[in-house]
Backbone as XML, in Angstrom:
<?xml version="1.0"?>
<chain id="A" units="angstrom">
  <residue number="1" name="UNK">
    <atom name="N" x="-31.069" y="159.460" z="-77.982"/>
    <atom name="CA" x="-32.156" y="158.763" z="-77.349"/>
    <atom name="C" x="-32.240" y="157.317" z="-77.851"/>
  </residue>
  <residue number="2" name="UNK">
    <atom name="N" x="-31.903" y="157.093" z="-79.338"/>
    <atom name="CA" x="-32.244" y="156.070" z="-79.944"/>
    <atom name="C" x="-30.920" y="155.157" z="-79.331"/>
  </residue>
  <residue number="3" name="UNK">
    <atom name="N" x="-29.912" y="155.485" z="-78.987"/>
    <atom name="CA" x="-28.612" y="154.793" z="-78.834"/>
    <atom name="C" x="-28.919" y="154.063" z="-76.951"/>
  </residue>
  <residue number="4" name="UNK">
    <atom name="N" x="-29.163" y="155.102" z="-76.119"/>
    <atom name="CA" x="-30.002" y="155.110" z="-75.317"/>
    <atom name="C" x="-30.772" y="153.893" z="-74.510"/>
  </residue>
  <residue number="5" name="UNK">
    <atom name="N" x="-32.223" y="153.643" z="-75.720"/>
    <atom name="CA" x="-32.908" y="152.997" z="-75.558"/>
    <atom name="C" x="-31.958" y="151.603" z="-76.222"/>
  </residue>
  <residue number="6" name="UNK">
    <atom name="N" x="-31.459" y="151.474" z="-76.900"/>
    <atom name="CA" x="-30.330" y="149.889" z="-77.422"/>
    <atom name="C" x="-29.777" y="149.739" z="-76.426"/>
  </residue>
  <residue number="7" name="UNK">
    <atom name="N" x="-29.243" y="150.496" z="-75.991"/>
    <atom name="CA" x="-28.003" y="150.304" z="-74.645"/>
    <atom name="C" x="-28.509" y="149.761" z="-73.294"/>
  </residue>
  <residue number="8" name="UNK">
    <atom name="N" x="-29.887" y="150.259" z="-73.247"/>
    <atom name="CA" x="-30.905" y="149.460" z="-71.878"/>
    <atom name="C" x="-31.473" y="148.238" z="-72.155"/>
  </residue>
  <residue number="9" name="UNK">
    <atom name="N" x="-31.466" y="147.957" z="-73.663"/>
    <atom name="CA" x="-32.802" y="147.033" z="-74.285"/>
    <atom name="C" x="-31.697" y="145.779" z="-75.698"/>
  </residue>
  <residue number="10" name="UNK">
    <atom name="N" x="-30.307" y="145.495" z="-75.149"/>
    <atom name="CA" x="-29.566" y="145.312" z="-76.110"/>
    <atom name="C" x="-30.218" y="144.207" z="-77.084"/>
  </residue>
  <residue number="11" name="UNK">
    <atom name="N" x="-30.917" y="143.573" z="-76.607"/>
    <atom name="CA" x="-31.101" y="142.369" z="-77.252"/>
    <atom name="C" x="-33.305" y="142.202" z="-77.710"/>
  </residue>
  <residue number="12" name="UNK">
    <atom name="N" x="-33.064" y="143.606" z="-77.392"/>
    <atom name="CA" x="-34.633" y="143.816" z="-78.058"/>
    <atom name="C" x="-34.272" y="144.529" z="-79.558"/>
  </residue>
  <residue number="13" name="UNK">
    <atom name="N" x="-35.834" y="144.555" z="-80.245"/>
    <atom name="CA" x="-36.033" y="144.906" z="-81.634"/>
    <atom name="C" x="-36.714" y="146.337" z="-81.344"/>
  </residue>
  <residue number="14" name="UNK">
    <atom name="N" x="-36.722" y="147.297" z="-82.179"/>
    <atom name="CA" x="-37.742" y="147.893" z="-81.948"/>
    <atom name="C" x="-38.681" y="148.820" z="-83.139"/>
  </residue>
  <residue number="15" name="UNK">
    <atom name="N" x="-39.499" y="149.428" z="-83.118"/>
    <atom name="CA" x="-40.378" y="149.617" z="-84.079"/>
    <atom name="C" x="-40.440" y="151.475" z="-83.874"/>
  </residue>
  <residue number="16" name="UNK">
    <atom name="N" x="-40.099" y="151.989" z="-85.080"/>
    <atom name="CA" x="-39.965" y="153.612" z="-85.153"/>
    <atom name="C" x="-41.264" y="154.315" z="-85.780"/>
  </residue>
  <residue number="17" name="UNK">
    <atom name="N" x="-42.061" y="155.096" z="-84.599"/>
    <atom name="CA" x="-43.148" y="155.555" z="-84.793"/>
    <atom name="C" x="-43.139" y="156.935" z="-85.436"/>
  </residue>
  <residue number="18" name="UNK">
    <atom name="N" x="-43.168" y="158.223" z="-86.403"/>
    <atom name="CA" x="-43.272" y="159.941" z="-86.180"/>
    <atom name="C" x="-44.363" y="160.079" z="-86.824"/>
  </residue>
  <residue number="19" name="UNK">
    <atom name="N" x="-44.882" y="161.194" z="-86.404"/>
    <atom name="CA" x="-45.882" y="162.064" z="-86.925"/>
    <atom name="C" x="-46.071" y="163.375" z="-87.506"/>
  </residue>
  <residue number="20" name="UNK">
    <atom name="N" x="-45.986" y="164.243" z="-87.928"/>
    <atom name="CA" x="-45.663" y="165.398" z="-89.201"/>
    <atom name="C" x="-43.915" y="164.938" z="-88.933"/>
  </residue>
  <residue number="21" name="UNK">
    <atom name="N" x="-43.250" y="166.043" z="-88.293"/>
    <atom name="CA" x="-41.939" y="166.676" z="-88.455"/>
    <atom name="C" x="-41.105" y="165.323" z="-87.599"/>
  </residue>
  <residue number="22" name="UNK">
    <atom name="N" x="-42.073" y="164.338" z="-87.044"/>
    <atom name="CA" x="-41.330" y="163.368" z="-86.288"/>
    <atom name="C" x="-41.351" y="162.343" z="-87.465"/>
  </residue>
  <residue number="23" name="UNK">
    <atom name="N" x="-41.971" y="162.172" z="-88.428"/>
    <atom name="CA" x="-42.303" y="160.834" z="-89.605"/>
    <atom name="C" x="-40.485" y="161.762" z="-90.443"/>
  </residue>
  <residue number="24" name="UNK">
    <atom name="N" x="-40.479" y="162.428" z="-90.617"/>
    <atom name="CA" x="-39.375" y="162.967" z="-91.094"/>
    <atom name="C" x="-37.897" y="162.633" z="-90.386"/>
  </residue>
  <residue number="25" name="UNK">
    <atom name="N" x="-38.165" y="162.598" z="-89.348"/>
    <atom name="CA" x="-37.132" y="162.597" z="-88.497"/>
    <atom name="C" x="-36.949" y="160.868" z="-88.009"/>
  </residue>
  <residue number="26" name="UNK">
    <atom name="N" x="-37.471" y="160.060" z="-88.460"/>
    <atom name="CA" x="-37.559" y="158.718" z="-88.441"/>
    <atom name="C" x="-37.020" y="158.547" z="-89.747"/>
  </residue>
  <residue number="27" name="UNK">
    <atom name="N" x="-37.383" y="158.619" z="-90.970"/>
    <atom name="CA" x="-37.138" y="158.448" z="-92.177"/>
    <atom name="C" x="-35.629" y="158.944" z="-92.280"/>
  </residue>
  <residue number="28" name="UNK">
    <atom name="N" x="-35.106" y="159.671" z="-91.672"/>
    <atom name="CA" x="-34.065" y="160.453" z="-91.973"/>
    <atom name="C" x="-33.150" y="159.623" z="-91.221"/>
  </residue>
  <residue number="29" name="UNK">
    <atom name="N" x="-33.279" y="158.994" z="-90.063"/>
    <atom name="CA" x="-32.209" y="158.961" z="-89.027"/>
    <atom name="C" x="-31.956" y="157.388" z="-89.105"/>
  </residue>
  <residue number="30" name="UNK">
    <atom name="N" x="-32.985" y="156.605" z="-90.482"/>
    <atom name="CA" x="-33.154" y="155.158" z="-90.684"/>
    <atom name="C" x="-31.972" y="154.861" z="-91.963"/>
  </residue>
  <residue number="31" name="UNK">
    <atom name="N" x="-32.170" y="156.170" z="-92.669"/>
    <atom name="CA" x="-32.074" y="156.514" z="-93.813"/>
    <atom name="C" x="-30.224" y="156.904" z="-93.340"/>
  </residue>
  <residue number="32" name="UNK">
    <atom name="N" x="-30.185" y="157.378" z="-92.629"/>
    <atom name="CA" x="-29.128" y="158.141" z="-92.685"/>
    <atom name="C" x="-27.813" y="156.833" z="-91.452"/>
  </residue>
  <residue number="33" name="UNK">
    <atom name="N" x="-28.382" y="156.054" z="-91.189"/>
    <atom name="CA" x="-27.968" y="155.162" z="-89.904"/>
    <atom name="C" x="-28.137" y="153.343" z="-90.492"/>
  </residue>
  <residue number="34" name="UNK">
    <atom name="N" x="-27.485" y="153.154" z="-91.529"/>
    <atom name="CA" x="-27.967" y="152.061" z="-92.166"/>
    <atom name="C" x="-27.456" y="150.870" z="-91.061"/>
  </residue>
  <residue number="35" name="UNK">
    <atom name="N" x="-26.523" y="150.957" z="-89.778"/>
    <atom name="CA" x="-26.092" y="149.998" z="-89.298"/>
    <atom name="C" x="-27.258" y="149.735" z="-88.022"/>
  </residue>
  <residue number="36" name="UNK">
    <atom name="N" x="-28.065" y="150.662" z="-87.864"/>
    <atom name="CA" x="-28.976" y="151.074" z="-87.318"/>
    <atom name="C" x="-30.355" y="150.073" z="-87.594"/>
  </residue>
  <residue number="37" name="UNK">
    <atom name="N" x="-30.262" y="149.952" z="-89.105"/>
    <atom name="CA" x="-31.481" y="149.187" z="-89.436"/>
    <atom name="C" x="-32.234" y="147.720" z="-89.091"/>
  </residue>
  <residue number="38" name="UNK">
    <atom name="N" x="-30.873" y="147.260" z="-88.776"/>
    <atom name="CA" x="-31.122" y="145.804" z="-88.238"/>
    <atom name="C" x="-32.130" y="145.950" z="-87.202"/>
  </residue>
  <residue number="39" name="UNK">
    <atom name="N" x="-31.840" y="146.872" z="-86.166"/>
    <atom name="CA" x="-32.780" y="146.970" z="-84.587"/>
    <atom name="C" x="-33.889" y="147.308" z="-84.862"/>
  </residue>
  <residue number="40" name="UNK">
    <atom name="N" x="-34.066" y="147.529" z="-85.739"/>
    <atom name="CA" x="-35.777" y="147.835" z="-86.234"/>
    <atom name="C" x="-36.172" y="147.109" z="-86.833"/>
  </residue>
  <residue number="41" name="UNK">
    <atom name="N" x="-37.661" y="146.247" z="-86.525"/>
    <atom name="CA" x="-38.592" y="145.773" z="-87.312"/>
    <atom name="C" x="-39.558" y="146.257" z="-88.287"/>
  </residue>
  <residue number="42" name="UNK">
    <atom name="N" x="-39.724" y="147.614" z="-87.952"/>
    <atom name="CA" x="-40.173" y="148.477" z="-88.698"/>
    <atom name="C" x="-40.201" y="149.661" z="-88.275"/>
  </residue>
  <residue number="43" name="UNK">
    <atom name="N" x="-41.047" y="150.861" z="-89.382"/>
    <atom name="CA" x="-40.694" y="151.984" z="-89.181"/>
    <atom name="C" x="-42.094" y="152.747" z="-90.034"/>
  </residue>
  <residue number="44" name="UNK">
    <atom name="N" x="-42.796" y="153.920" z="-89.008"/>
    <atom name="CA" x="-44.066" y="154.197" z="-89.817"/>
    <atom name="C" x="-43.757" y="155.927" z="-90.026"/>
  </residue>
  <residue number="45" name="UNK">
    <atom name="N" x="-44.301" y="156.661" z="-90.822"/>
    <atom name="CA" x="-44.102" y="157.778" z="-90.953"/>
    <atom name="C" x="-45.770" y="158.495" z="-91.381"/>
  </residue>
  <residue number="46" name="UNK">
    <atom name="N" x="-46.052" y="159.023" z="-90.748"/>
    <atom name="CA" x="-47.204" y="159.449" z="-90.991"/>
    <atom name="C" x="-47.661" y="161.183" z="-90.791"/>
  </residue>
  <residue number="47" name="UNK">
    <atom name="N" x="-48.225" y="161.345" z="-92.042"/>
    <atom name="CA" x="-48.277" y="162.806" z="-92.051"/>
    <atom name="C" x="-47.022" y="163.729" z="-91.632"/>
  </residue>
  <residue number="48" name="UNK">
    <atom name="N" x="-45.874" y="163.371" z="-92.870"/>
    <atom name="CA" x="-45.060" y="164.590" z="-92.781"/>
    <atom name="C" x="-45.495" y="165.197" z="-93.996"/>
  </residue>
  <residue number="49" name="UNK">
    <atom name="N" x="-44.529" y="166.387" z="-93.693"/>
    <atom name="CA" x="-44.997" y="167.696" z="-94.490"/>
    <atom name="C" x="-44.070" y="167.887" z="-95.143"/>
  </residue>
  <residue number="50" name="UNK">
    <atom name="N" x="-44.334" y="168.055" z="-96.663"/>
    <atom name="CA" x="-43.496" y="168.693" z="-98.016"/>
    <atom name="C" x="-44.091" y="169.272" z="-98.561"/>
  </residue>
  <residue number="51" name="UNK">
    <atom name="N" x="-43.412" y="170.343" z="-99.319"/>
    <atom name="CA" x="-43.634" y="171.539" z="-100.098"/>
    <atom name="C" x="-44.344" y="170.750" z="-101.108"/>
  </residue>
  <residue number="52" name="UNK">
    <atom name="N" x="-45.179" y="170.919" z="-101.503"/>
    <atom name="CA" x="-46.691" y="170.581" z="-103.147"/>
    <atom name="C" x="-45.825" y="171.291" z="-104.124"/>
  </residue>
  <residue number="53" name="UNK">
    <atom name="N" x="-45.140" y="172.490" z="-104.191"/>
    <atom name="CA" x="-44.921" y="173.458" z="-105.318"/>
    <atom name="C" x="-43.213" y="172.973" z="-105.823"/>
  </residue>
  <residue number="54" name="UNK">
    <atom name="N" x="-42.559" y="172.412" z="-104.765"/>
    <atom name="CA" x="-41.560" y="171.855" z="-105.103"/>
    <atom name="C" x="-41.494" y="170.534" z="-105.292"/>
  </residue>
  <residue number="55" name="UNK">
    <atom name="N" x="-42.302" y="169.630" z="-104.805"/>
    <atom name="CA" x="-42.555" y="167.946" z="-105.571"/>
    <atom name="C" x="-42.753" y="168.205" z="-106.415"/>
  </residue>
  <residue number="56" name="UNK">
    <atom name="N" x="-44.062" y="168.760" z="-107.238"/>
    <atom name="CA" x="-44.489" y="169.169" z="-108.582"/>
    <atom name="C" x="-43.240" y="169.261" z="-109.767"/>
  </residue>
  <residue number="57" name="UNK">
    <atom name="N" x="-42.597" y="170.524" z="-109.134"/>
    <atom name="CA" x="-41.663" y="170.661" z="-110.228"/>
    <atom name="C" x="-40.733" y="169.679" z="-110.067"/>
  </residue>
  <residue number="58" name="UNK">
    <atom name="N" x="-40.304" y="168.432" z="-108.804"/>
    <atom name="CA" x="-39.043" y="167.300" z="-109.012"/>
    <atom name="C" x="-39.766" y="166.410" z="-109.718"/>
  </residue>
  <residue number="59" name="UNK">
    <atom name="N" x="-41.044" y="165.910" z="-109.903"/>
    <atom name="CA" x="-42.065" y="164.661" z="-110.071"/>
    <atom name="C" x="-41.650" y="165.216" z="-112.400"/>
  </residue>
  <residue number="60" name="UNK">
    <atom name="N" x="-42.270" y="166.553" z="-112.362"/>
    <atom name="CA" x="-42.032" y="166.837" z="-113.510"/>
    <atom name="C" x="-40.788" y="166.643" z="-114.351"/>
  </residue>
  <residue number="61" name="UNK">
    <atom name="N" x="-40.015" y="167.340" z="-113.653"/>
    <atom name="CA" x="-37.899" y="167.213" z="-114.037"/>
    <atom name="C" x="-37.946" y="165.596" z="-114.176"/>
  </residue>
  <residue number="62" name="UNK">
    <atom name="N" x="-38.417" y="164.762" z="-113.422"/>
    <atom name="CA" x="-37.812" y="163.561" z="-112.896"/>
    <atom name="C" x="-38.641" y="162.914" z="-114.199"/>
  </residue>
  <residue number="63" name="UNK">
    <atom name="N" x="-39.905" y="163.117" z="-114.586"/>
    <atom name="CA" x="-40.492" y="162.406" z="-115.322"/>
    <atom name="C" x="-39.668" y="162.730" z="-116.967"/>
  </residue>
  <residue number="64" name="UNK">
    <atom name="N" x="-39.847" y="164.166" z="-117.223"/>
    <atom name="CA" x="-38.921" y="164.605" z="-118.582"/>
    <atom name="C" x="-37.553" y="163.966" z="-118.391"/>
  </residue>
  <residue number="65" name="UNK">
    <atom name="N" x="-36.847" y="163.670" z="-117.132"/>
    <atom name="CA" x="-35.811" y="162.828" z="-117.882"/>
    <atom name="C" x="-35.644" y="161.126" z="-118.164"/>
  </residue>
  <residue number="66" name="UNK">
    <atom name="N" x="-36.742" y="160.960" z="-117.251"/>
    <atom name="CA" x="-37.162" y="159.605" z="-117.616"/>
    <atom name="C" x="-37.648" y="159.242" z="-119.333"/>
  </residue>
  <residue number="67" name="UNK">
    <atom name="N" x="-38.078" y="160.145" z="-120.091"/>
    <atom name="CA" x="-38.619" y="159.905" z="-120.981"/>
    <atom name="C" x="-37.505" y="160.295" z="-122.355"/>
  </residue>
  <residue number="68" name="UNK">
    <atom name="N" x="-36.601" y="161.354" z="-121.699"/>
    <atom name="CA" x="-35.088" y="161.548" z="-122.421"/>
    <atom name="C" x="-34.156" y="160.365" z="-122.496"/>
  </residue>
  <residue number="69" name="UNK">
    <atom name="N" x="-34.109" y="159.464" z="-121.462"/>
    <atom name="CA" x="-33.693" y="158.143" z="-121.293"/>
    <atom name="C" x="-33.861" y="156.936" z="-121.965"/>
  </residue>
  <residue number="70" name="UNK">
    <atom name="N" x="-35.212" y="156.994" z="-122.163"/>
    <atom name="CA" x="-35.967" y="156.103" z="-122.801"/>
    <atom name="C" x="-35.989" y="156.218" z="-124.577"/>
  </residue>
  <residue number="71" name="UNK">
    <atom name="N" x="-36.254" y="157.466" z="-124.613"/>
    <atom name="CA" x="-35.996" y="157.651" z="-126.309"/>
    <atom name="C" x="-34.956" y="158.136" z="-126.572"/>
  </residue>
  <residue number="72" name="UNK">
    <atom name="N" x="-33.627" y="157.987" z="-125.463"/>
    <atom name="CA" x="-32.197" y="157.983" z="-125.873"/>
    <atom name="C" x="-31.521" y="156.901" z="-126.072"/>
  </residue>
  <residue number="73" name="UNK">
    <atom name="N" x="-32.213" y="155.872" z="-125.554"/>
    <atom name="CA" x="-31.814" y="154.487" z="-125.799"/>
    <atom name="C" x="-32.092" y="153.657" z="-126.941"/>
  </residue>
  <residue number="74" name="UNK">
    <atom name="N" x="-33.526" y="154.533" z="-127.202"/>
    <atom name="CA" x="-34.012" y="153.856" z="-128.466"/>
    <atom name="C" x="-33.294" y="154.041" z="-130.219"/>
  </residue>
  <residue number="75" name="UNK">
    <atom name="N" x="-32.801" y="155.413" z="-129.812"/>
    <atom name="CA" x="-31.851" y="156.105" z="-130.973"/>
    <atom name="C" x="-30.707" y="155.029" z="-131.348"/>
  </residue>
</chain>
C-alpha cells in the first residue's frame, strides 16, 4: 500500500499515522525500511500494546546490566 501510494504521489512527502496494532505496524515498517524514511516527514504511534510483565523484566535485565557496566569500568 505504502509503495502504492509513492508510486501515485512520487514527489509528495508523507506523514505515518497507527493506532494500537497499527502504531506497531508503522514503527516496524519505518524501522524495518530505512530507504523508506526519507518520504516521511513524520510518523505517530499511538496506543500500541505491550506486554507490562515482559517490559518489567527487559527495563530490569537492561538496568542490572547497565550498572555491571558502569562499575566494570570503574574496576
Amino acid at each position: 500500500m505504502v509503495e502504492e501510494m509513492m508510486s501515485e504521489y512520487p514527489d509528495d512527502r508523507f506523514i505515518a499515522v497507527g493506532f494500537s496494532m497499527g502504531g506497531n505496524i508503522v514503527v516496524k515498517y519505518l524501522g524495518e525500511h530505512e530507504q523508506m524514511q526519507t518520504r516521511f516527514i513524520g510518523a505517530i504511534s499511538c496506543c500500541q500494546g505491550y506486554d507490562i510483565v515482559q517490559s518489567v523484566s527487559l527495563c530490569i535485565h537492561a538496568q542490572m546490566l547497565y550498572l555491571c557496566l558502569i562499575f566494570g569500568s570503574m574496576m
